[in-house]
C-alpha positions as CSV (number, residue, x, y, z in Angstrom):
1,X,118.7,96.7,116.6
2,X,114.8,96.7,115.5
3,X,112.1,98.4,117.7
4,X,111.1,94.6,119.2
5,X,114.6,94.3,120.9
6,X,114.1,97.4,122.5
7,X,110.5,97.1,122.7
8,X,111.2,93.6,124.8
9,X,114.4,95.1,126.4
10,X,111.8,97.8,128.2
11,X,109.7,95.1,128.5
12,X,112.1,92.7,130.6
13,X,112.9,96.0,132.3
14,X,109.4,96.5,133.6
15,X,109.3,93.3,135.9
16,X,109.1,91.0,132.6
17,X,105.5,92.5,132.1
18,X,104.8,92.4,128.1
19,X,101.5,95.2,127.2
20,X,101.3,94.0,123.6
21,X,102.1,97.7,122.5
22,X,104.0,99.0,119.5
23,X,103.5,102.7,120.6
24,X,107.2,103.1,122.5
25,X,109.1,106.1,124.0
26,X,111.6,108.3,121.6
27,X,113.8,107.6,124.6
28,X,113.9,103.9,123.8
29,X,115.8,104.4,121.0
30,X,117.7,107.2,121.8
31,X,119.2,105.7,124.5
32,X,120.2,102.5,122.3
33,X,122.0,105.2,120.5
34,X,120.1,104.4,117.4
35,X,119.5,106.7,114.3
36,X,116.1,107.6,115.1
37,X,114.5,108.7,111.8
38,X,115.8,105.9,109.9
39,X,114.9,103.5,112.6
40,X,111.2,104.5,112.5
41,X,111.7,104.6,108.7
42,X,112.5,100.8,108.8
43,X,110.3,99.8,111.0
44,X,107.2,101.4,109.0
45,X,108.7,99.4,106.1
46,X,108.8,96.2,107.8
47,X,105.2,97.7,109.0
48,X,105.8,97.3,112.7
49,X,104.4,100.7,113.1
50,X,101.4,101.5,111.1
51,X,101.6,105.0,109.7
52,X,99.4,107.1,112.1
53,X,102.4,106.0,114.3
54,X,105.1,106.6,112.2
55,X,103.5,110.2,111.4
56,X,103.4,110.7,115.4
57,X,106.9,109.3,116.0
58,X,108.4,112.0,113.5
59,X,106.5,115.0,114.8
60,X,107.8,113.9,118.1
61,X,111.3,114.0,117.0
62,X,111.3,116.8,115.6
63,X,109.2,118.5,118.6
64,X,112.3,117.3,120.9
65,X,115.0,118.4,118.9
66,X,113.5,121.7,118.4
67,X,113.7,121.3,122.6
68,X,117.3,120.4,122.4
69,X,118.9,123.0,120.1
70,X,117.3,126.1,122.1
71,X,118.7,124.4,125.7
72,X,122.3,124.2,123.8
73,X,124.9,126.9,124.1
74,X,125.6,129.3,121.4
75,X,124.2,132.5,119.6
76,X,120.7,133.0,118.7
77,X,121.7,132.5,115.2
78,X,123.2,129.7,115.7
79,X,120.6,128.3,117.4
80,X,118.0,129.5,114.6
81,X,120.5,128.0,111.9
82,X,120.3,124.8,113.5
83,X,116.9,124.5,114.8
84,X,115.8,124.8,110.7
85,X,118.2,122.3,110.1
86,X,116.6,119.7,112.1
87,X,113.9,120.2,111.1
88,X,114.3,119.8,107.9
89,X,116.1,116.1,108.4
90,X,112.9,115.8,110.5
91,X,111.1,116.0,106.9
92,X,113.0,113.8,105.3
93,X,113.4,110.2,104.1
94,X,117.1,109.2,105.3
95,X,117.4,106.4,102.6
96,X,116.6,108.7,99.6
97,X,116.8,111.9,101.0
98,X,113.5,113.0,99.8
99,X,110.8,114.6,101.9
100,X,108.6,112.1,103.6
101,X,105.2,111.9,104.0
102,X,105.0,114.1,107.1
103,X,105.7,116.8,105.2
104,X,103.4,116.0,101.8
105,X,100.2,118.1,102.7
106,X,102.4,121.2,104.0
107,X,104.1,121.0,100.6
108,X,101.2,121.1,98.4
109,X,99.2,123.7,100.4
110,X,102.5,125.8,99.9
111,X,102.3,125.2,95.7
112,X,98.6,126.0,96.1
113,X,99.1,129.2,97.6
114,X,102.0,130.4,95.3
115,X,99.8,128.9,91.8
116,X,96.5,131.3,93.2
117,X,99.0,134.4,94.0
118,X,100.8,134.1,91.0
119,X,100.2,136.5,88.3
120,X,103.0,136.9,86.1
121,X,102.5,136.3,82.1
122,X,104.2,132.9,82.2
123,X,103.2,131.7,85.5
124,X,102.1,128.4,86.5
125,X,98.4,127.3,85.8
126,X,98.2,124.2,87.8
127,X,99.9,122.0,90.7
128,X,100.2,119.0,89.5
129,X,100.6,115.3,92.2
130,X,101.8,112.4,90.4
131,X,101.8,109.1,92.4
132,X,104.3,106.4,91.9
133,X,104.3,102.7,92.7
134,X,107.2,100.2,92.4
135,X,106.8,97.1,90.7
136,X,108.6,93.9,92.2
137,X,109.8,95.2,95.2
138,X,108.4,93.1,97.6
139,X,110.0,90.1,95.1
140,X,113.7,91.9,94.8
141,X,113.4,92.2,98.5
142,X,112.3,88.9,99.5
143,X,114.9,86.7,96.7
144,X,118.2,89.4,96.9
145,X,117.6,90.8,100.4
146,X,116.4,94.2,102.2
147,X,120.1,96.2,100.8
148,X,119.0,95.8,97.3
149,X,115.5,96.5,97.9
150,X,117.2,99.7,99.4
151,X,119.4,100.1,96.1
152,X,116.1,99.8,94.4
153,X,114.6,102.8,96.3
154,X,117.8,104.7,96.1
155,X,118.3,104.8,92.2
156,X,114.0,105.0,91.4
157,X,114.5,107.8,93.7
158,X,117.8,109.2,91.7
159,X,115.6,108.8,88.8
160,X,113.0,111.3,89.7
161,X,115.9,113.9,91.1
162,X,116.7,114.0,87.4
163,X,113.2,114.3,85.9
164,X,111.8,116.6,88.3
165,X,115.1,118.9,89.1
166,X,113.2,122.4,89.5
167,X,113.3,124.1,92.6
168,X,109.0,124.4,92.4
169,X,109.6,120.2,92.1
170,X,108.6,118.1,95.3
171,X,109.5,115.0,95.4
172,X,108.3,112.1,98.2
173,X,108.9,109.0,99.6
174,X,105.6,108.2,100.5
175,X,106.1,104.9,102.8
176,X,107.6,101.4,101.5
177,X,108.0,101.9,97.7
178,X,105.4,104.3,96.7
179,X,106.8,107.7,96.0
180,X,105.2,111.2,95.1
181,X,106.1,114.6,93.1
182,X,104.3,117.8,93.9
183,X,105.2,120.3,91.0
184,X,103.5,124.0,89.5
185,X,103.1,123.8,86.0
186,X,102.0,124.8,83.0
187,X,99.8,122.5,80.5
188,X,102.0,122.5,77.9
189,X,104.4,120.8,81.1
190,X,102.4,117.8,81.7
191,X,103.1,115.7,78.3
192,X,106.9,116.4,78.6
193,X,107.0,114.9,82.3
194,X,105.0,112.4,81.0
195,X,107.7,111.3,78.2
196,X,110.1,111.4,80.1
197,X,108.7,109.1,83.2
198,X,108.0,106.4,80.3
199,X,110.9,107.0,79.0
200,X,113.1,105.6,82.3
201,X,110.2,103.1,83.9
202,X,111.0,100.1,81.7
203,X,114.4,100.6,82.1
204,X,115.3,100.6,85.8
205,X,117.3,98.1,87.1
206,X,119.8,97.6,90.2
207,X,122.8,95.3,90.1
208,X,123.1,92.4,92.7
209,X,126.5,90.5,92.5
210,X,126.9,90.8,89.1
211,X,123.5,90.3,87.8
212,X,121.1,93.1,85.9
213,X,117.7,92.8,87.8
214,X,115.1,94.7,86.4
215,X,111.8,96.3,87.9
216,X,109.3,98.9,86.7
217,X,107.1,101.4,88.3
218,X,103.0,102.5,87.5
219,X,102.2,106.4,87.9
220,X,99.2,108.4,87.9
221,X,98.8,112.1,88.3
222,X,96.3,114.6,88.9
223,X,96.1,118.3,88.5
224,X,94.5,121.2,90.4
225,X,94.2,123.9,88.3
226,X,94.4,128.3,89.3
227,X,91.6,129.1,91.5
228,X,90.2,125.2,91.7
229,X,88.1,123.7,94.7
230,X,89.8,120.8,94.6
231,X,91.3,119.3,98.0
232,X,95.0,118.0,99.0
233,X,93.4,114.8,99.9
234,X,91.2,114.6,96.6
235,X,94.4,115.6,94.8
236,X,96.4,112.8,96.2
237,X,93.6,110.2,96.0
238,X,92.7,111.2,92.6
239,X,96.7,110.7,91.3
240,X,96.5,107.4,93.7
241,X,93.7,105.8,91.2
242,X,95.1,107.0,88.3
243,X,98.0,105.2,89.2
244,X,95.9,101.9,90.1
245,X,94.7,102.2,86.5
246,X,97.9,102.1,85.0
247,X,99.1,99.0,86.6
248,X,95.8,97.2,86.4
249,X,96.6,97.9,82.6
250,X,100.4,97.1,83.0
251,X,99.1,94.0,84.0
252,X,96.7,92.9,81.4
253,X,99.4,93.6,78.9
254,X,101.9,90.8,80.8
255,X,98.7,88.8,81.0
256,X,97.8,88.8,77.4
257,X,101.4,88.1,76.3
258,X,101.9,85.3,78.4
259,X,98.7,83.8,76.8
């Protein structure tokens, strides 16, 4: 069930009276017994929220689960144990179990605060955000269906789970098929990321009833170095046009070939 069923089944409910509004109850789809999270997940892919919503709508879960573990029996550690668990879930993307964007400036202000304290010989000398954008997805989804547009999501993400596998490594689902990575590095760190991200992004591909299909991804990163003024937001939108660049360029090349 998508959020317009239950959007028009509370509708109907309300003396047939239809407000127009996308902004609905948690209770809605609690009560339809649906998994929330990935609901709202879906529903900000198919863009039937818009993501100032889909930002509220998770806070708001995870504000009334935090409600619902301490009115449950049990000890206080127990109740501890499993309030931290929800809200962890609460940060993450169901499909790839990656954080999601709720939790992406939280993150980064964390790495920022551990790359200024640091001060060990071999510590980190910069946080690095790189910014990734799938290519064809809108095409694998539209000609073999949303489940292998998920598959697509599921092994990119798989991907960067083996590329970034540090614990300092942060890796997002940003919304749709853009994902993020939020890292401390060194600078000698940054070229061997690099390699290895080209090395896997012309060679991604998801099987659909026998056939290979293929898609490819564009990246851009940026870097915030010890002690730098530089803000979350700059950091992201900085990595954001890098990334631009790079499939602008992408581009070109398929252009000029196919000239």
């Amino acid at each position: 069930m998508g959020l317009d069923d239950i959007l028009s089944r509370r509708a109907e409910s309300n003396h047939g009276k239809q407000d127009g509004s996308k902004f609905f109850k948690l209770e809605d789809l609690i009560n339809h017994g649906e998994d929330v999270a990935d609901l709202i997940r879906k529903a900000k892919d198919r863009k039937e929220i818009t993501e100032t919503q889909y930002d509220d709508l998770l806070f708001r879960l995870s504000k009334r689960q935090e409600k619902e573990i301490m009115g449950a029996s049990g000890t206080m550690d127990d109740l501890h144990h499993k309030k931290e668990e929800e809200k962890l879930n609460a940060r993450k993307d169901t499909l790839t179990q990656t954080l999601n964007r709720f939790s992406l400036s939280g993150e980064i202000e964390g790495l920022v605060g551990k790359l200024n304290k640091s001060e060990q010989r071999k510590s980190p000398e910069s946080v690095i955000f790189f910014y990734f954008d799938m290519l064809d997805f809108k095409t694998i989804n539209d000609k073999y269906g949303h489940d292998a547009g998920d598959q697509a999501l599921v092994v990119f993400s798989e991907c960067l789970k083996q590329i970034f596998s540090r614990q300092e490594d942060k890796i997002f689902r940003l919304g749709g098929d853009e994902f993020g990575v939020a890292s401390l590095i060194t600078n000698s760190d940054i070229e061997t990321f690099r390699k290895k991200i080209e090395g896997i992004i012309n060679n991604l591909f998801i099987n659909v009833n026998g056939e290979n299909i293929f898609f490819g991804v564009s990246f851009g990163f940026s870097t915030l170095e010890k002690g730098g003024q530089k803000t979350t937001e700059e950091l992201i939108k900085e990595a954001d046009a890098n990334m631009y660049r790079h499939k602008k360029g992408q581009k070109d090349v398929v252009l000029k070939h196919a000239s």
